[in-house]
C-alpha positions in Angstrom: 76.6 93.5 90.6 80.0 94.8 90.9 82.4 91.6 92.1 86.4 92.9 91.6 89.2 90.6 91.1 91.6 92.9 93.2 92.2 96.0 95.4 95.6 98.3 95.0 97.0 100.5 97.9 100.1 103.0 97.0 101.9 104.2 99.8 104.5 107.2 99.9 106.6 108.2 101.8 109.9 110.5 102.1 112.6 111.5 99.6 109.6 110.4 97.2 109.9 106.1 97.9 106.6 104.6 96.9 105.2 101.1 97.6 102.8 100.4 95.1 100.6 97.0 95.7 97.4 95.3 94.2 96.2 92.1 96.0 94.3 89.9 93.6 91.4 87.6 94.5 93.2 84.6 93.9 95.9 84.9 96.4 98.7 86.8 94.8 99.8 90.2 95.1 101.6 92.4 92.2 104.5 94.1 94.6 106.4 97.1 92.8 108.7 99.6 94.8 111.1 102.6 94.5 113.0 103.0 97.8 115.8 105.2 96.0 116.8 105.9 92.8 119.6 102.6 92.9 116.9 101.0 94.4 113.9 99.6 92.6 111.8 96.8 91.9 108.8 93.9 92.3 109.0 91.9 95.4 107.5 88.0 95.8 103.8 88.1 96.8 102.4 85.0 96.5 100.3 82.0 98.7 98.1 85.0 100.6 95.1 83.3 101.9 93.7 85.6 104.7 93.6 89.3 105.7 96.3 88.3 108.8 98.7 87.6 106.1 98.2 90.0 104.1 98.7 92.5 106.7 101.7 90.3 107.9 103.5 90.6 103.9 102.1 94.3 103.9 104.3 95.1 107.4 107.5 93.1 106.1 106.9 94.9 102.5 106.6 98.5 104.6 109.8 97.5 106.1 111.4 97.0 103.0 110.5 100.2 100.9 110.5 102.9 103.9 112.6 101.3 107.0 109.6 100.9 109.6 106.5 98.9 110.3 103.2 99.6 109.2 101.8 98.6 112.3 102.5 97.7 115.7 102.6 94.2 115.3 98.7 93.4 114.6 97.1 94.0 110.9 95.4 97.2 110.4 92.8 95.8 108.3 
């Protein structure tokens, strides 16, 4: 039986920004992004113990990287 430690999602979006993110099973998330080309990085992903916050982080990380929600205010999970 198949059992993964973690799931990964990369999102793009325009003038080729990408939000790259792999949620692990034991609460963490590895958070890498290019908004621009001066602006690049990992953001803190940490202390995720439910799919609401998950989708909460995933919103504020959306935010972040492209300017906008992913969601309306409830988790699209």
């Amino acid at each position: 039986m198949n059992d993964p430690d973690s799931v990964g999602v990369l999102i793009s979006g325009p003038a080729e920004a990408e939000l790259s993110v792999v949620l692990f099973r034991g609460g963490w998330a590895d958070v890498d992004y290019v908004a621009s080309m001066d602006d690049a990085g990992a953001l803190p992903a940490s202390d995720i113990a439910s799919a609401r916050e998950f989708g909460v982080q995933l919103d504020g990380w959306v935010a972040r990287v492209f300017g906008q929600s992913s969601s309306s205010g409830e988790p699209n999970l």
